[in-house]
N, C-alpha and C positions, 0 to 999 in steps of 0.2 A: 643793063638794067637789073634789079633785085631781083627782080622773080628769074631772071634767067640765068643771071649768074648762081646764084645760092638756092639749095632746098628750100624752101618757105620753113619755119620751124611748123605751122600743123599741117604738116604732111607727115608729122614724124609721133601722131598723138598714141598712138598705140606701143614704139618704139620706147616713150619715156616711162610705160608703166612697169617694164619689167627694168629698166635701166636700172643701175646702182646709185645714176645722184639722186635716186628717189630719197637718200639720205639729206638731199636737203630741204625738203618740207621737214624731215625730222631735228634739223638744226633750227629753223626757224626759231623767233622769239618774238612776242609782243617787246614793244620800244615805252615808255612812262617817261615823262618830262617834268618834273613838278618844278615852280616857280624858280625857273633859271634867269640867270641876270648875266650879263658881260657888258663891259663899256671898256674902249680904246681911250686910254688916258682919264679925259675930263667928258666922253663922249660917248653915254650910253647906245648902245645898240641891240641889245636884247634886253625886255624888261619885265620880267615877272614871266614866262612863258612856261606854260602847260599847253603838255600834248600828248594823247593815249593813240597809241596803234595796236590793232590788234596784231596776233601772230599770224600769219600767211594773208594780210589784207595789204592793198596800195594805199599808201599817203601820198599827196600830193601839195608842198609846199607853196604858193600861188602868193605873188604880192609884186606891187612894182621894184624899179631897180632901188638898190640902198636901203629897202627895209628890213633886211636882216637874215633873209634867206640862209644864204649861202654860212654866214657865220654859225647858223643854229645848228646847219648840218656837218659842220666842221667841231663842234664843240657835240654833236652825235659821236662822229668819229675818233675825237678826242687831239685832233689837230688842234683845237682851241681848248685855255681852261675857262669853265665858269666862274664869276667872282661869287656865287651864290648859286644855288640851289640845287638840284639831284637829277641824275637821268639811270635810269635801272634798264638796261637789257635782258628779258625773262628774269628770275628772278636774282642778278649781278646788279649791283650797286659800280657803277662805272665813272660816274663822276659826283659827287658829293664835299659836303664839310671834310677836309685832311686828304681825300679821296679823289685821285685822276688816276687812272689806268690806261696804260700808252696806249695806239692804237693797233699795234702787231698784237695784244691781249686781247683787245675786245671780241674780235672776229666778226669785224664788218666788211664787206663787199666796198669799193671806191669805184665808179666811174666818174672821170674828171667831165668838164667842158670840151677841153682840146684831145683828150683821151688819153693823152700822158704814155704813149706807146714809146718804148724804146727803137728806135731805127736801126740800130746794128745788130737786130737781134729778131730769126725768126718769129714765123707765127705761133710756133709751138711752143720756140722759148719765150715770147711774152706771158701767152697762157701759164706755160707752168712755173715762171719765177715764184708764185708766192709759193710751191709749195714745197712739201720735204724730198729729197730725194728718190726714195721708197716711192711715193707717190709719182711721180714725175715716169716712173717707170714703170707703174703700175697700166699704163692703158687709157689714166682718168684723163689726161688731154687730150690724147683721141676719140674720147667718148667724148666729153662738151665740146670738139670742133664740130662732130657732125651733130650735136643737138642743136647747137645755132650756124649750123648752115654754112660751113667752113670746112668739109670736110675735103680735102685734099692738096689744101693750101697750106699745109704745115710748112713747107721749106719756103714760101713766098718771106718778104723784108715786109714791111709797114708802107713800104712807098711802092709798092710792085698792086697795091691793092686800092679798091676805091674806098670811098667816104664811108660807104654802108659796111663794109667789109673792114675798115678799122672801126669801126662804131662795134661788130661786133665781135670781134678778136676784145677790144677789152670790157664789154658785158662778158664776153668769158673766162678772161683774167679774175674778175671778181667774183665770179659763179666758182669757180674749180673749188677752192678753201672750203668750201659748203659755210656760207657766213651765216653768223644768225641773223642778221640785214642787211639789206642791198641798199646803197644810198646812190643818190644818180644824180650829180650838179647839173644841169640842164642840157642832159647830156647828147641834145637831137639837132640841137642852135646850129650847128656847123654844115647842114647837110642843108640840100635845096629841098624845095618844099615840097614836091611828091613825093620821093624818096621818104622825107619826114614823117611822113604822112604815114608812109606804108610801114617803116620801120618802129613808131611808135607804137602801131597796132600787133605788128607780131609780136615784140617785145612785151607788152601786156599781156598778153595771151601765153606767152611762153613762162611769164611769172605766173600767173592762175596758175597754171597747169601743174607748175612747180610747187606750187603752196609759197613760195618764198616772201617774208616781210621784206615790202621794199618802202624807202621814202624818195621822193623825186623835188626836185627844185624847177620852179617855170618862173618865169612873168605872163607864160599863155592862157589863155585862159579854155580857149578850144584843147590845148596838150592837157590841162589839167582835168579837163570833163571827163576826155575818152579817159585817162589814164587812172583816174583817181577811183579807190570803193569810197576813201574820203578825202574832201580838198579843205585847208587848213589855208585861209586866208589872214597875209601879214600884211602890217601899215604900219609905219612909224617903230618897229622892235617888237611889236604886240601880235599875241594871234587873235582876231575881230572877232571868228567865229571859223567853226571846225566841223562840216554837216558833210552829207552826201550831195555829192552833185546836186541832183533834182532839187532836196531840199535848198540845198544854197542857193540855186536860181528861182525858186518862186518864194521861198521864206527869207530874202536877205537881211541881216541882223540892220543895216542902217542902208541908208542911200549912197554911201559912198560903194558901201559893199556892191549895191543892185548894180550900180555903173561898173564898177570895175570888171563885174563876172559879166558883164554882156549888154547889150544893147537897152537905154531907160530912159524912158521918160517919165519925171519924176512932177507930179501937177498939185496943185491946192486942190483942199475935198473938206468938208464938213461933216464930219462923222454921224450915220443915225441909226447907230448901232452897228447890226449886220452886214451895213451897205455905206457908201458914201457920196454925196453930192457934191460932183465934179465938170470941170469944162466940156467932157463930153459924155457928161450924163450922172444916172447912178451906175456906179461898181461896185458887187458883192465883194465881200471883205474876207480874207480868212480867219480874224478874228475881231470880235465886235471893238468898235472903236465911239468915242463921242467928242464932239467939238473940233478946232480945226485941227486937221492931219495933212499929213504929204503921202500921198496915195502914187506905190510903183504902177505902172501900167506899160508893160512888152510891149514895142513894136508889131511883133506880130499878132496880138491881140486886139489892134485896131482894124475896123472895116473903111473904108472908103465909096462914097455912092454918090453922086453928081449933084450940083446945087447943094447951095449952103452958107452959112457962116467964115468956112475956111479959104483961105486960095492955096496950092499946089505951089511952092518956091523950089523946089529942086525935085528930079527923077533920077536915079542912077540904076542904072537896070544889070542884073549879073547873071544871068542865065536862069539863075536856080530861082530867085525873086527877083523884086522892085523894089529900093527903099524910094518912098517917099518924104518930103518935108512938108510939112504945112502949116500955115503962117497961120494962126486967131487972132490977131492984134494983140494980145498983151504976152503973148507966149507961143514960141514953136513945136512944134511934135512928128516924132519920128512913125512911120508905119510901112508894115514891113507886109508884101503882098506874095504869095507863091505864084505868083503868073508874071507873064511878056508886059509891057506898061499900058496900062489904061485911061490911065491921064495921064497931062501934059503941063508943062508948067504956066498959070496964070489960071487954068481950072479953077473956078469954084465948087468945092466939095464939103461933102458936110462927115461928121467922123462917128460912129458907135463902138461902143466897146463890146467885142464879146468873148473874150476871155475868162476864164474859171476866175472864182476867190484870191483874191489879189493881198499883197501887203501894203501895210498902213504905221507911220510912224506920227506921234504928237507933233505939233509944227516945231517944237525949240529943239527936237532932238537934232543929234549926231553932225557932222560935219560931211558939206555934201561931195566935197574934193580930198585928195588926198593931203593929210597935216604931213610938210616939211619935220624932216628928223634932221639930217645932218645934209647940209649943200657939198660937204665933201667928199662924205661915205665912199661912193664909188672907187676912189683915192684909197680909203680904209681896207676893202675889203681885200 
């Protein structure tokens, strides 16, 4: 298991302060996007995309498959060129008008999907391929084996090790170069899901600590929560909207958005300013609205209490809650209980809301599903 194979990385939080890769919070660099474009052939796939990262903050790339993820962060690294527009590293012009800059110049960190590890080639010699010779012999691979938890696995192959343990041989391949940003193609997919779990939280934590800009690529939306200071949500080539977590789950820019990041039910309301009149009642707004809206309203933000209106159509219980279904005749809604199950399915139940200030869009806005880009994409990327 992780914690018993490998040091946990904060165990080692006093360790990094006097360490020498303190020099890569000093590499760090804010990432600038301004209206970049790429299309394969006749087939756009990045369209007009801006994006600001700060220098030592997480980004969190977040959209379904074939929306362009993976390309944006390939034309980051300069694997891709852009047909249009700029992306600056600190103050490097890296991709621009006349302007691609390979990506051995840039000095960005890669973690692949599959991890891209060389099998004929120690632990130590994967870590230090990128670097210079000098280096290699300097000490600085034995210093980030034991920063991420590897320390004594240097003569191990890639196959002598488990999942977690190439997961972080190559976070450390891209850490060693001190990069000005860490980019990470989804890079936790291939592990089962507590491992995932645990390895995406130290890993987070091990970048805070570091100071390091990092950008990350998901379709998760639970990886992008914990992982992200900001999540940058893609649909169709476009970025929707680029907030903090929090804000992005209770402020989502449309209804596709609120769906995508998390569990919604999305209801007709009558806007009367501050508040709106809805199927299950008035809801405080977070900003005043008039006439008809589509009013977001959380799962967990609904109550459940016996006798009513509703009937109870599904219970699914998970330890940690209940979700509930329940049926109003012209429309269903999801409600999410922190307890064992209380009803039962055919219950009549009646529902209140009591959840903080809510979001509220005009009825003719936004598209409530995800808009098709390309049925072949996937094929693309």
């Amino acid at each position: 298991m992780l914690g018993k194979v490998n040091i946990s990385f904060s165990d080692r939080r006093g360790r990094m302060a006097a360490d020498p890769l303190g020099k890569l919070a000093e590499a760090s660099a804010p990432v600038r996007v301004n209206s970049v474009h790429r299309a394969f052939g006749a087939v756009p796939v990045l369209d007009d995309i801006d994006l600001e990262v700060t220098a030592g903050s997480i980004l969190v790339l977040l959209g379904p498959s074939g929306c362009g993820k993976t390309t944006l962060l390939r034309v980051l690294a300069g694997l891709e060129q852009a047909d249009a527009g700029s992306v600056h590293i600190g103050e490097d012009l890296v991709t621009g008008p006349g302007v691609h800059v390979p990506p051995e110049k840039r000095r960005v960190g890669l973690v692949f999907q599959d991890w891209a590890l060389f099998p004929h080639l120690s632990v130590t010699h994967n870590i230090g391929y990128g670097l210079e010779r000098g280096e290699r012999k300097s000490g600085r691979v034995e210093e980030i084996m034991e920063l991420v938890g590897l320390g004594g696995l240097g003569d191990r192959s890639p196959g002598q090790l488990s999942g977690g343990q190439q997961q972080r041989v190559a976070l450390a391949r891209a850490l060693a170069p001190a990069p000005r940003v860490l980019l990470l193609d989804e890079p936790f997919s291939n592990l089962d899901l507590h491992l995932r779990v645990d390895l995406r939280l130290e890993v987070r934590r091990l970048l805070t600590e570091l100071g390091t800009t990092a950008i990350f690529v998901t379709h998760d939306q639970d990886e992008a929560f914990t992982l992200g200071d900001q999540v940058a949500v893609m649909n169709a080539g476009r970025i929707v909207q680029q907030a903090p977590p929090d804000d992005l789950y209770r402020g989502p820019a449309s209804p596709w958005v609120a769906r995508f990041v998390g569990d919604a039910n999305i209801v007709e309301g009558t806007g009367l300013g501050a508040s709106a009149d809805t199927i299950v009642g008035t809801i405080p707004l977070r900003h005043e609205a008039t006439g008809d809206h589509q009013v977001l309203v959380r799962p967990e933000h609904l109550d459940l209490t016996f006798d009513g209106p509703g009937v109870v159509s599904l219970v699914e219980y998970f330890g940690h809650d209940t979700l509930y279904r329940v049926d109003l005749g012209d429309t269903e809604l999801s409600i999410r209980a922190p307890s064992a199950p209380v009803h039962a399915n055919g219950d009549r139940v009646s529902l209140t809301y009591s959840g903080p200030p809510t979001t509220s869009w005009p009825r003719s806005s936004a598209p409530t599903s995800p808009t098709p880009w390309n049925p072949n994409y996937e094929a693309l990327q």
